[in-house]
N, C-alpha and C positions, 0 to 999 in steps of 0.2 A: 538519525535525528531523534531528539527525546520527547520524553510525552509534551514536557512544557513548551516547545516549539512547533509541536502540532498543532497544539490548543491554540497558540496566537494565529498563527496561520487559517486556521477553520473560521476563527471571529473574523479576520481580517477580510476572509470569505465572503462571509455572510454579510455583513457591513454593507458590502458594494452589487450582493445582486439581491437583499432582502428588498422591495417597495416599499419605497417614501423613508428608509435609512438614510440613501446617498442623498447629496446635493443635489439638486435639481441643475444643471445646466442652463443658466440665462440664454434665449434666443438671440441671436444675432440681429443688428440692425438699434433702432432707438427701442427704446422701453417703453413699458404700455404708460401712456396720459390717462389722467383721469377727465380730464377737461380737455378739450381744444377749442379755440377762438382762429374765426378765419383771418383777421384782420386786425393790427393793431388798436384801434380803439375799443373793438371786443374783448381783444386780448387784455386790454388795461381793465375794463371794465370788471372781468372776472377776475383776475388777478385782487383788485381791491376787494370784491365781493366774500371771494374764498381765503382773505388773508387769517388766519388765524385757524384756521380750519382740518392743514393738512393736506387737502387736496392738492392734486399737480394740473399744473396748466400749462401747457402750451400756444405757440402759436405758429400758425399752418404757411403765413406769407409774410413774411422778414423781411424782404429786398427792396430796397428803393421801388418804385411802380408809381406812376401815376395815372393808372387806372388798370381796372381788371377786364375790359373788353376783348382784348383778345390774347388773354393770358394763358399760359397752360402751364400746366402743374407739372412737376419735375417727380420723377419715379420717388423719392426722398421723401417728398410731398405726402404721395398716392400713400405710401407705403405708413408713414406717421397718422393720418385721416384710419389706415386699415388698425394701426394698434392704440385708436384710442377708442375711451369711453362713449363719451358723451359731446358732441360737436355744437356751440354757438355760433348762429351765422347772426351777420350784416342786416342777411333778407334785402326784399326787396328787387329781388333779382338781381342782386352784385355776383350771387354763387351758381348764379345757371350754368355756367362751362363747366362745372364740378357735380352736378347731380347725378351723375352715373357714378361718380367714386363713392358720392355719400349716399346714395342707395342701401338701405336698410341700415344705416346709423341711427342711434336715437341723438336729433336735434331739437335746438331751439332757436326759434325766431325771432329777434327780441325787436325787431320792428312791425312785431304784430300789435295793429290798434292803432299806428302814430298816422296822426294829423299829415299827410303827402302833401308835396308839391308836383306838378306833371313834370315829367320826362320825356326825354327825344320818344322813347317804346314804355309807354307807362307811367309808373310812379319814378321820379328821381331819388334814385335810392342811398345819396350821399348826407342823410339825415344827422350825421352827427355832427356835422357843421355849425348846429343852433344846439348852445348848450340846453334849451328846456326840454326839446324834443330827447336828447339825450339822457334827461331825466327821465322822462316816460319809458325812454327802453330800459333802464336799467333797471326800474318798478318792476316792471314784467321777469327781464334775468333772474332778477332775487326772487320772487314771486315762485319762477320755473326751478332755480336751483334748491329751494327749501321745501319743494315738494320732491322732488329727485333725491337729495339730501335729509331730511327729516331733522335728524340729528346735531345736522347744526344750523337750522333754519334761526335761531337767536342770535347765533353769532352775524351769520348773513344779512341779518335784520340791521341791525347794529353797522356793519359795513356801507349798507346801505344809506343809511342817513349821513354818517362821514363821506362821500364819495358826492352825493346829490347836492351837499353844501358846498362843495371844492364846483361842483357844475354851478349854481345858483351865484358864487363868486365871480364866475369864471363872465355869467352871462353881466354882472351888474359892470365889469372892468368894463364891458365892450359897450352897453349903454352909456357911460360917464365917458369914454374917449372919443367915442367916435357921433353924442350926441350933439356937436356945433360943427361939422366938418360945410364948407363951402360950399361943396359937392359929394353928393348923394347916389351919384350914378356909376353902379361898377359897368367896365368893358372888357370881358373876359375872355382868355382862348384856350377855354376846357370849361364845360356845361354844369360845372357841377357846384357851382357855388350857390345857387339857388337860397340852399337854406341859411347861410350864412346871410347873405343879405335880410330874407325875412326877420334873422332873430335880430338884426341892428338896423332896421326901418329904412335898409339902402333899397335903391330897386336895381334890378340889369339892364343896362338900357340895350346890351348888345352881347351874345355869347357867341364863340363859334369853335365847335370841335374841331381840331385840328388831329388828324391821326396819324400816329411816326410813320413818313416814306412817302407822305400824300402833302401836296401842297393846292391851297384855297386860289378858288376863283377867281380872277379879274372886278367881276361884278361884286360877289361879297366884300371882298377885302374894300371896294370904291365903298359902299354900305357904312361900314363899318367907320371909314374918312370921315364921312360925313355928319354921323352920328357923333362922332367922338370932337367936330368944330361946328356943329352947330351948336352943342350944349357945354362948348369948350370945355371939357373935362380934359382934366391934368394927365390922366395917368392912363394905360392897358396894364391889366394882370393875365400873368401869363401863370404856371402851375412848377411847380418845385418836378423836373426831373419829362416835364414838359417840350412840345416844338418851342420855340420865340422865334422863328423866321418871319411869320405871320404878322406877329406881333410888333418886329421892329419895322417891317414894311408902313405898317398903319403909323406906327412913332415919328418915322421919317417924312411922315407925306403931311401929318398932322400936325408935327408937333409936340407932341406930348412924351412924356415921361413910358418906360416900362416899367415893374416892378414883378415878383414873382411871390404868390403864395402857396401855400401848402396844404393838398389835401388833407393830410395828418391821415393813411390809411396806411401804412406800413413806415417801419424804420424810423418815427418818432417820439417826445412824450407827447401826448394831445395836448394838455393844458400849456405846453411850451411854444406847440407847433399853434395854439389859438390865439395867445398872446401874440405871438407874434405876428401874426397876421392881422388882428386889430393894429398893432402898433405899425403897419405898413401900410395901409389903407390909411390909417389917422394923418399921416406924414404923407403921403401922396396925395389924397383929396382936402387936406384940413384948410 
């Protein structure tokens, strides 16, 4: 072998056992987030916040759901939560089955400060349902990610006012639609429209959790009859991915119409999944 084929040979060497020459090997599994959102309207929300910015964001729960009560996270999950940055929750206690995963993550709350309505255990923590209250989280978001972020706290600023006018729209649509409706009184069967009502001046006249494999009472469901032909209201809302067994029983006996809306907590755009939800309410009670 001659001198000049040793010499390649020797670099070619050193190349692959000198540190920080070779390529680093990517780890197996997803790649690290800069960002994760538990839930799609967080996830939206940072998304527009960081647009321009670089950041990556993910999001933790994708799958149709219509609620996270007795949800559990999928090792895929666990494992995305382990190789990200920085975690945005819900709050509220939407994320309590997960706080042993998110244990020593650095998070943000972005439903720290907001105006509650009560819940079945506490505050109801499906807040995003009223675009203004939405507004207020997202204050805080940007508020938390420009302090985290420094560098692009301008840009995020900036995000921010575009994003709170697309909310501010979102709330005036539902004011002008659903401000002459007949009837006023939602009867729902999933507890979490709460805030949705307050931001368009409906009230509940009757909610009832219905949970998959469990079917309602005798007496509630008569309750619920009742409610729904003495203040002859048109319609029950039942939840996008939701029971309706409940709900047609009470249709049946009542009278009245089903129709089905959408938490907007996973697998939607929010601003599509709210429209549309004013425009079924408008058309069911108008």
């Amino acid at each position: 072998m001659n001198r000049r084929m040793i010499a390649l040979l020797l670099a070619a060497l050193l190349l692959v056992c000198l540190p920080g020459c070779a390529k680093k090997e990517q780890p197996e599994g997803n790649p690290k987030t800069d960002l994760l959102a538990t839930t799609q309207p967080v996830y939206q929300l940072t998304c527009a916040l960081t647009d321009g910015t670089g950041l990556s964001v993910g999001l933790l729960i994708s799958e149709p759901v219509s609620c996270l009560h007795d949800y559990t996270l999928t090792v895929s999950q666990m494992e995305l939560i382990e190789q990200s940055g920085l975690v945005l929750e819900s709050g509220l206690g939407l994320e309590d089955f997960m706080e042993d995963v998110l244990r020593g993550k650095t998070r943000i709350d972005i439903s720290h400060g907001l105006d509650t309505l009560p819940g079945e255990d506490g505050a109801d923590p499906h807040w995003w349902l009223d675009p203004m209250r939405f507004v207020q989280a997202a204050e805080l978001a940007a508020q938390e990610l420009g302090t985290q972020y420094p560098e692009f706290a301008d840009q995020i600023s900036e995000n921010l006012a575009a994003f709170c006018e697309k909310l501010s729209e979102l709330q005036d649509y539902g004011e002008q639609a659903l401000t002459s409706l007949s009837c006023r009184q939602l009867v729902t069967f999933h507890d979490g429209f709460s805030y949705f009502a307050d931001a368009f001046s409906l009230t509940i006249a009757a909610a009832m959790e219905v949970e998959s494999g469990s079917e309602p009472s005798a007496k509630d469901l008569e309750a619920i009859i009742a409610i729904v032909e003495e203040n002859r209201i048109p319609a029950v809302f039942t939840e996008t991915n939701g029971e309706t067994g409940a709900a047609e029983v009470v249709a049946n006996e009542a009278g009245c119409a089903v129709r089905t809306l959408d938490m907007a907590i996973s697998n939607s755009d929010y601003f599509a999944a709210m429209r549309e939800n004013i425009d079924i309410v408008k058309e069911a009670l108008g």
